[in-house]
C-alpha positions in Angstrom: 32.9 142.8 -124.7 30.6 145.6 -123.6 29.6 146.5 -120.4 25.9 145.9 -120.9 27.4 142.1 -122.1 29.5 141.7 -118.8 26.4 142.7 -116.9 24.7 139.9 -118.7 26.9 137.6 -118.1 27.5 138.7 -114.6 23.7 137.9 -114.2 23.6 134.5 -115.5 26.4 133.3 -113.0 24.3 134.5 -110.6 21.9 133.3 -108.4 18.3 134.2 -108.3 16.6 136.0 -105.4 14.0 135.4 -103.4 11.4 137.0 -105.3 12.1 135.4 -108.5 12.9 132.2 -107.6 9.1 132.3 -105.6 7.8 134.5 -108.8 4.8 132.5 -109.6 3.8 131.8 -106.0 4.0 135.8 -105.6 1.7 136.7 -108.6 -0.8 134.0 -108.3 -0.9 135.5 -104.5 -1.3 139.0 -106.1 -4.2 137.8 -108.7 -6.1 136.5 -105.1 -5.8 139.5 -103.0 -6.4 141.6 -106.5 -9.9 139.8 -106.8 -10.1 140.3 -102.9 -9.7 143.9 -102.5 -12.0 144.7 -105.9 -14.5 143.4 -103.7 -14.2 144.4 -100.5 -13.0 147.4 -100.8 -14.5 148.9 -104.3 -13.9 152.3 -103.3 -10.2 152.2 -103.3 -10.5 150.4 -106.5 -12.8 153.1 -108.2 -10.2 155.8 -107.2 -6.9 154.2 -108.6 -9.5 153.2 -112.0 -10.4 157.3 -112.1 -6.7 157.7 -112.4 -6.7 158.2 -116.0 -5.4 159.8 -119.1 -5.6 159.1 -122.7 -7.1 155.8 -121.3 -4.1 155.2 -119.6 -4.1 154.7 -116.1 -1.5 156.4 -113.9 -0.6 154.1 -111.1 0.0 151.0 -113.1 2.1 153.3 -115.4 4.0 153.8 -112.9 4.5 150.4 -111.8 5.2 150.0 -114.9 7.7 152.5 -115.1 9.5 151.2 -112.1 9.6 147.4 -113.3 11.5 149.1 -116.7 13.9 151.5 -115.7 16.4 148.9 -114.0 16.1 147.0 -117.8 17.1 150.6 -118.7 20.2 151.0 -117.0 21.3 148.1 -118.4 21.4 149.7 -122.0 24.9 150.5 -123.5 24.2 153.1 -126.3 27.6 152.4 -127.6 26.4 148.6 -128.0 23.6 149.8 -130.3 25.6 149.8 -133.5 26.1 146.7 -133.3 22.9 145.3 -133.6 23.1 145.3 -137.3 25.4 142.3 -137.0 22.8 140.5 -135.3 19.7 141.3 -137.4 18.1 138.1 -137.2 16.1 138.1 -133.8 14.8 141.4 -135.2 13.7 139.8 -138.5 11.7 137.0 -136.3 10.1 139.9 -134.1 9.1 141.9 -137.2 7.9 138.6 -139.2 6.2 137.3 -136.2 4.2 140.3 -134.8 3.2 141.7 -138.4 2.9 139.1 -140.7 1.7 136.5 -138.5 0.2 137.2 -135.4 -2.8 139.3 -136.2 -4.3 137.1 -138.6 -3.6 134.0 -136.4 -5.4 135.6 -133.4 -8.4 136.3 -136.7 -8.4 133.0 -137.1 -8.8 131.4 -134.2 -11.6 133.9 -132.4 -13.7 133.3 -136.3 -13.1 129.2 -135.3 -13.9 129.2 -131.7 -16.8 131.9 -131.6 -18.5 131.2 -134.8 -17.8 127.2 -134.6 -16.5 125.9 -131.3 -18.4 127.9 -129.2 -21.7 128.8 -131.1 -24.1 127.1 -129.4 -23.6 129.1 -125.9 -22.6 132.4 -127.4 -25.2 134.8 -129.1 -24.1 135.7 -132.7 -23.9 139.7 -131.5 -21.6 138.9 -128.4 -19.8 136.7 -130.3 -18.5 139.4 -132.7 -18.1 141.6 -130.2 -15.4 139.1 -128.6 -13.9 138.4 -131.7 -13.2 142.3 -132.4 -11.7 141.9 -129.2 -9.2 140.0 -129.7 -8.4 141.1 -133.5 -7.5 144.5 -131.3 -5.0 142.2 -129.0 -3.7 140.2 -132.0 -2.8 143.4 -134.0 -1.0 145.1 -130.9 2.1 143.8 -129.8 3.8 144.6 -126.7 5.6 147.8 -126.0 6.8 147.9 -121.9 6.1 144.3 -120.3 8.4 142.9 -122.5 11.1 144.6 -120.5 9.9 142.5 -117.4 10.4 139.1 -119.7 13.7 140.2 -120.9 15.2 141.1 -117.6 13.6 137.8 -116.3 15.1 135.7 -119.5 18.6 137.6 -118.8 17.9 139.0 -122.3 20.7 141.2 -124.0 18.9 144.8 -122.5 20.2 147.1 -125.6 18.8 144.7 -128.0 15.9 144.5 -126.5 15.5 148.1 -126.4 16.1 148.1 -130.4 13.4 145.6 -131.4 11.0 147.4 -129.4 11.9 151.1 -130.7 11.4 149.5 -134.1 8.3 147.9 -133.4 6.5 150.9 -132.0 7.6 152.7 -135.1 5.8 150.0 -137.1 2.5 149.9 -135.0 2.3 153.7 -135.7 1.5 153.2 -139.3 0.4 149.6 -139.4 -1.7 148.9 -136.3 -5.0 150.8 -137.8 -4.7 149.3 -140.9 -4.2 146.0 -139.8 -7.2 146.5 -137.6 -9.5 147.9 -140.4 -8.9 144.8 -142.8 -9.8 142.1 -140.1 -12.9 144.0 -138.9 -13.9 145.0 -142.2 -14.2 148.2 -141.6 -12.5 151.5 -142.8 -12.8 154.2 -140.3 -10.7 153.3 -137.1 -10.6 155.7 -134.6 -6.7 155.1 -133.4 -6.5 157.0 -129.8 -2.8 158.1 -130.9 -2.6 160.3 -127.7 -2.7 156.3 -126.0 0.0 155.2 -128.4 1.9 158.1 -128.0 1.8 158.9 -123.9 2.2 155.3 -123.7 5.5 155.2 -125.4 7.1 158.0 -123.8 5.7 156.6 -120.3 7.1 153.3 -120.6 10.1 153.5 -123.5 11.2 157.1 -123.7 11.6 158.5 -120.0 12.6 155.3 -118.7 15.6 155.3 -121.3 16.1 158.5 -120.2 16.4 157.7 -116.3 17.9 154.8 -117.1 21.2 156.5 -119.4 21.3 159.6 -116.9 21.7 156.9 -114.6 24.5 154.9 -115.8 26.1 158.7 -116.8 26.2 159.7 -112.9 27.4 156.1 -111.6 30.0 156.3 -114.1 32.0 153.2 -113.7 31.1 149.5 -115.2 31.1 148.2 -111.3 29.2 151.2 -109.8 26.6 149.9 -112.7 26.4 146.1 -112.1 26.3 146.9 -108.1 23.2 149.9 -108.9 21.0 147.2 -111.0 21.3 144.5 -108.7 19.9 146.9 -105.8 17.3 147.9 -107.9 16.4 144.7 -109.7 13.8 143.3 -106.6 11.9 146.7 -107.2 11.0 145.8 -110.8 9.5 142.4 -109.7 7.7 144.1 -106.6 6.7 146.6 -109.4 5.3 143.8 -111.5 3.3 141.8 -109.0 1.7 145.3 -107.7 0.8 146.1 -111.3 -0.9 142.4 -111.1 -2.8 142.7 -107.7 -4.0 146.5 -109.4 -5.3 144.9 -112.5 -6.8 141.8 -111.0 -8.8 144.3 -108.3 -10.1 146.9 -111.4 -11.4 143.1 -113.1 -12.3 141.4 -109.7 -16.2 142.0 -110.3 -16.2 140.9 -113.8 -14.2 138.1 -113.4 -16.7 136.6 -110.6 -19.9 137.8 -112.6 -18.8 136.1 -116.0 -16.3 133.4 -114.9 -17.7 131.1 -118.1 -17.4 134.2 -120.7 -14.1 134.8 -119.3 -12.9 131.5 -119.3 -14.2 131.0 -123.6 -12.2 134.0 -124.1 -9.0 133.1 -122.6 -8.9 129.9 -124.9 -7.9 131.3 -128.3 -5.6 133.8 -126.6 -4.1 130.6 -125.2 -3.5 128.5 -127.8 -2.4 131.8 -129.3 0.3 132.8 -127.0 1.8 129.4 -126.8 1.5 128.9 -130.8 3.2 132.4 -131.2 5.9 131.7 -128.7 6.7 128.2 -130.1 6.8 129.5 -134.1 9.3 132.9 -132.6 11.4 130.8 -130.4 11.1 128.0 -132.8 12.8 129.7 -136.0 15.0 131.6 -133.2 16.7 128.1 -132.2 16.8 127.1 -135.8 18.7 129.9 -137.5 21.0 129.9 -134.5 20.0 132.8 -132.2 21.8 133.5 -129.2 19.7 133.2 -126.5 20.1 136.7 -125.1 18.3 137.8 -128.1 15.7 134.3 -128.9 14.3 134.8 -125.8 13.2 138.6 -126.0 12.4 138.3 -129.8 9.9 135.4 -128.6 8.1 137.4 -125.9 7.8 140.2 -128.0 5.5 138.5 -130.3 3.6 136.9 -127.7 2.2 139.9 -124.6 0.3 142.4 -125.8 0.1 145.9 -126.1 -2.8 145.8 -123.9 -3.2 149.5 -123.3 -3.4 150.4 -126.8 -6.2 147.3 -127.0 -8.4 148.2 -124.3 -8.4 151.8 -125.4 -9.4 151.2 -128.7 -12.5 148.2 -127.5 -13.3 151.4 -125.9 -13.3 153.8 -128.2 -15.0 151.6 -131.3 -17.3 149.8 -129.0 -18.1 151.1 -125.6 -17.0 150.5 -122.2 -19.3 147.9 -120.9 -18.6 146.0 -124.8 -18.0 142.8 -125.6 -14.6 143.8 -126.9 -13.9 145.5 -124.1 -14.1 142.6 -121.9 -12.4 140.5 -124.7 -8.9 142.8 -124.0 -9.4 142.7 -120.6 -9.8 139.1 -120.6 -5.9 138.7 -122.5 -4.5 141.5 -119.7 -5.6 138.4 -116.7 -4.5 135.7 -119.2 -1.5 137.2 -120.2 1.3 137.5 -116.6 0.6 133.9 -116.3 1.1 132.8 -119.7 4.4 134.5 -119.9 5.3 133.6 -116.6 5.1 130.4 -117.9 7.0 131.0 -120.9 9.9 132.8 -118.6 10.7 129.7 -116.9 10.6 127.3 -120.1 13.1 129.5 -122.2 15.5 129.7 -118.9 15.1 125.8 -118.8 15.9 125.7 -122.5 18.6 128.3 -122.5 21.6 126.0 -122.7 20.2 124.5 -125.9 21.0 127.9 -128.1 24.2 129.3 -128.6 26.3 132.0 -127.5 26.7 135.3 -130.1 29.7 134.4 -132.5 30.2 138.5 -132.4 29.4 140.4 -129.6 27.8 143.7 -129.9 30.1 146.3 -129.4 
């Protein structure tokens, strides 16, 4: 067994602090005071939005950044040879995010904005909010999924794998995707996004996180290390929240209706996603470790990538634009939600018949 497998086990014997155990209370807290402060004090807010590059803003990367890197010290290069023994939670990732959940999320803004909601939504905005969410359907997510994993006591090296390969998927596949459902041929991909983005939130945490593990040395120094800096990630995460709930706090009061039409496809498109990943997970025998992570792969969003390309094809103050913004508020409680039903259900998959080694 490796040391990144003792660690999990370690954690699932183990009780849960404070901070998880009161996880939701804490982020629906953070979504208030978010709203709060993007109203009364809209400077503060302006001056952590200027905080930008490639469309990627700086302080919630490094939030980000800090709710990863204790995932990353959990990784145990040596385990990741032995992920081709297990390749069936990535074969649900790749079949799920790829093959199934772009057109899905196609299908169900074409229904609800075109159909369902037609008669209080003008044709124009209405295809606006439909590009929007193609965007979020066809970009998967890259660095949040770290968060669900740790939460899910997901297998940390595996985890790392299935999102390595994935990014090297959206690379080619993303704008294509993109141009078929929009019917259109000339995407404007902001790879600088896709690229800084995966360095900020993959590469140089994996970095910290292995020079890490190569000073502490020992298995034990390792285990004690993560659980020290395991409250940091979820402090991490619900400032990352309370950050992206004050940049939205204006729109989400001026276009509470707008927002809440959105967030219905992306709902019933998040749960159905989850359900048909953690579905064929459970049925072709998946050890949990490795269901759970290959589940909330599939469902968050790469909603960096998104936003930045609403942008650049549409314009700031688009439809679209709102439309990814819109799955960003949806999305921590959605998987929040998710977190807490695959721990409930964790005793119903079985353990890994061969451990990576």
């Amino acid at each position: 067994m490796t040391e990144n497998n003792r660690a999990n086990n370690g954690a699932d014997s183990g009780k849960l602090g404070v901070f998880e155990r009161f996880l939701t209370l804490w982020v629906g807290l953070a979504m208030i005071g978010g709203v709060v402060i993007g109203v009364v004090a809209p400077g503060l807010v302006d001056a952590i939005a200027a905080s930008e590059v490639a469309s990627i803003n700086l302080v919630v990367a490094v939030l980000i950044w800090a709710m990863v890197y204790p995932m990353m010290v959990g990784v145990d290069f040596a385990a990741v040879a032995g992920v081709a023994r297990q390749p069936k939670g990535l074969l649900v990732t790749l079949v799920v995010n790829w093959l199934i959940k772009p057109f899905t999320m196609a299908f169900l803004a074409v229904v609800f904005f075109e159909h369902v909601f037609a008669p209080w939504i003008a044709p124009a905005d209405a295809a606006q909010y439909i590009a929007g969410l193609i965007l979020l359907g066809a970009a998967p997510c890259t660095a949040m999924v770290f968060v669900w994993s740790q939460l899910t006591r997901g297998d940390a090296t595996y985890t790392l794998v299935q999102v390595s390969v994935n990014d090297l998927i959206m690379v080619v596949a993303f704008a294509p995707i993109v141009a078929l459902l929009l019917g259109v041929t000339d995407i404007a991909v902001p790879w600088e996004t896709l690229v800084l983005a995966t360095v900020l939130y993959v590469v140089l945490p994996l970095l910290a996180g292995l020079l890490t593990r190569r000073i502490l040395g020992s298995k034990d120094a390792i285990e004690r290390f993560s659980a020290r800096v395991k409250p940091w990630s979820i402090l991490g995460l619900i400032a990352t929240v309370a950050i992206l709930f004050g940049l939205q706090g204006d729109v989400i009061l001026r276009q509470p209706l707008v927002i809440f039409l959105i967030a219905v496809p992306i709902l019933i498109q998040s749960y159905g996603i989850f359900a048909l990943a953690y579905g064929a997970a459970f049925l072709l025998r998946i050890p949990h470790r490795m269901a759970a992570p290959c589940a909330m792969i599939g469902t968050s969003n790469f909603f960096e990538l998104a936003v930045a390309v609403a942008i650049s094809l549409f314009g700031l103050n688009s439809g679209a634009a709102l439309a990814t913004v819109v799955g960003v508020l949806v999305e921590v409680p959605v998987m929040l939600s998710l977190v807490a039903f695959a721990n409930r259900t964790r005793a119903h998959f079985p353990e890994a018949q061969n451990k990576l080694s």
